[in-house]
C-alpha positions as CSV (number, residue, x, y, z in Angstrom):
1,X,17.9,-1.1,21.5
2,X,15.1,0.1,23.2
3,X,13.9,-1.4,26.3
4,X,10.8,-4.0,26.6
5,X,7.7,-2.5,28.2
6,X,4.4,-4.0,29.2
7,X,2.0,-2.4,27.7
8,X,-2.1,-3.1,27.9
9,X,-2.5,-4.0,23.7
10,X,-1.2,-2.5,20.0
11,X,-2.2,0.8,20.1
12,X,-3.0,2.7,17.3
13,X,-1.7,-0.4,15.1
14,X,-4.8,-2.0,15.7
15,X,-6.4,0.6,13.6
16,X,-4.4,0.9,11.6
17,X,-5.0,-2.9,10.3
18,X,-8.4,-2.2,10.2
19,X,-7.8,0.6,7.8
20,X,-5.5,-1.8,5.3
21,X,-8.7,-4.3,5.6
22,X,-11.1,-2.3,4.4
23,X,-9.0,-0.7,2.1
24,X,-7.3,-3.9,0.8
25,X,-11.1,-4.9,0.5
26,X,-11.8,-1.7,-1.6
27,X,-9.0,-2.0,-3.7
28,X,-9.2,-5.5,-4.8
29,X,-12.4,-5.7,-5.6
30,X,-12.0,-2.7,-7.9
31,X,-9.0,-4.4,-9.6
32,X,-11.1,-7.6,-9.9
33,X,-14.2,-5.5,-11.8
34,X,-12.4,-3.3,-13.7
35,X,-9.0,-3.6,-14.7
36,X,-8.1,-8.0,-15.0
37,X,-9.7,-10.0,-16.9
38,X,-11.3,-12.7,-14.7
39,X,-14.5,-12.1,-15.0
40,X,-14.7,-12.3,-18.7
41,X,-14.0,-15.8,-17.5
42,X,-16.2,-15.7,-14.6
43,X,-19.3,-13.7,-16.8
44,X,-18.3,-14.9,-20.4
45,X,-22.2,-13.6,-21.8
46,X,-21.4,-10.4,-20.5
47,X,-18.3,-9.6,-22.9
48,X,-18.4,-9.3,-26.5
49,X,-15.1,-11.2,-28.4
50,X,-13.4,-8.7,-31.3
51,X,-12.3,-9.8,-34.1
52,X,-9.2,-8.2,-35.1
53,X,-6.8,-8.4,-32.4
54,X,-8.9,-11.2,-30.0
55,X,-9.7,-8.7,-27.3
56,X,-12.6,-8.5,-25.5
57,X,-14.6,-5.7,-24.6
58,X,-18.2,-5.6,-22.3
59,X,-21.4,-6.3,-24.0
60,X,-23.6,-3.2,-24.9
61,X,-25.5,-2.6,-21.8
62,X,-23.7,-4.6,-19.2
63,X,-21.6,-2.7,-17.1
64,X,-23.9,-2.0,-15.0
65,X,-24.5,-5.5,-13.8
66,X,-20.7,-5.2,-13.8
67,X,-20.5,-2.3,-11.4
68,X,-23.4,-4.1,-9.2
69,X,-21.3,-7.2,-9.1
70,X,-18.2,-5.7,-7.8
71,X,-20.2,-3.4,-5.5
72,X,-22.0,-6.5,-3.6
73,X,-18.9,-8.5,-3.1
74,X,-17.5,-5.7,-1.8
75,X,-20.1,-5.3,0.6
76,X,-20.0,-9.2,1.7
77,X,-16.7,-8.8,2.3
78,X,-16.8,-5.9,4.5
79,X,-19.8,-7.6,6.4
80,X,-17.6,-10.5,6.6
81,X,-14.6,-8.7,7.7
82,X,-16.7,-6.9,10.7
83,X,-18.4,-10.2,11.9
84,X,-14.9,-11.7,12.0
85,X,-14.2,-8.7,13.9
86,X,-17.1,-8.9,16.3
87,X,-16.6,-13.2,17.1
88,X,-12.7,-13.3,17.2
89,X,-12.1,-11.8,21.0
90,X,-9.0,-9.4,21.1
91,X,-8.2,-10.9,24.2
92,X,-7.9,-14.6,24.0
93,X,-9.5,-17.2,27.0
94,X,-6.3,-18.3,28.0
95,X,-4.7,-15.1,28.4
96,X,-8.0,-13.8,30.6
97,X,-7.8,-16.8,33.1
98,X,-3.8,-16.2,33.5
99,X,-4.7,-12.0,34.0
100,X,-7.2,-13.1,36.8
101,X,-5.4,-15.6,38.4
102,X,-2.4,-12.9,38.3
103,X,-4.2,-10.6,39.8
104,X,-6.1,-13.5,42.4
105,X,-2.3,-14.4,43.5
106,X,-1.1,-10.6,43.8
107,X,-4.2,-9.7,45.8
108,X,-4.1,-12.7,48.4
109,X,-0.2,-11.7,48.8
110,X,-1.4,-8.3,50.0
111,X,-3.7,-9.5,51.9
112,X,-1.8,-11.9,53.9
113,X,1.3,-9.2,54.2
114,X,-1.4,-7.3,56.1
């Protein structure tokens, strides 16, 4: 077993969750436009019902309100994901005040040793 060190934060893990986020993001929107079937549910007018086997296929025309649907919600998310990014603080409050006082308490030590 390795031995615990202090280190200062994550490291390169911190980007790579960023990565999986965006490409989570990327991914899922893509499998939500083209390849399930929600938003024939979602868009019913958009989608054309056929006859012999029930499947349904997109309306003449429409894909590319298709394409511009899943390529805005896509982009919300991503905006959303980097405000989250930008208002959550890596560092939180609590664990400041404890660094400072820390660091308060080891610099009066020093100075009264001296």
């Amino acid at each position: 077993r390795p031995l615990p060190r202090r280190v200062k934060n994550i490291g390169v893990w911190s980007q790579v969750m960023k990565v999986m986020v965006l490409v989570s993001i990327l991914t899922n929107c893509m499998i939500l436009g083209f390849a399930s079937e929600q938003l024939m549910q979602w868009l019913p007018w958009m989608f054309t019902r056929q006859t012999n086997d029930g499947d349904q296929t997109m309306a003449l025309g429409s894909g590319r309100y298709v394409v511009g649907i899943v390529f805005g919600a896509e982009h919300i998310l991503i905006l959303i994901a980097l405000l989250l990014q930008w208002a959550i603080s890596p560092v939180p409050e609590w664990v400041r005040i404890r660094i400072a006082r820390r660091n308060y308490l080891e610099r009066m030590h020093i100075a009264k040793r001296n």
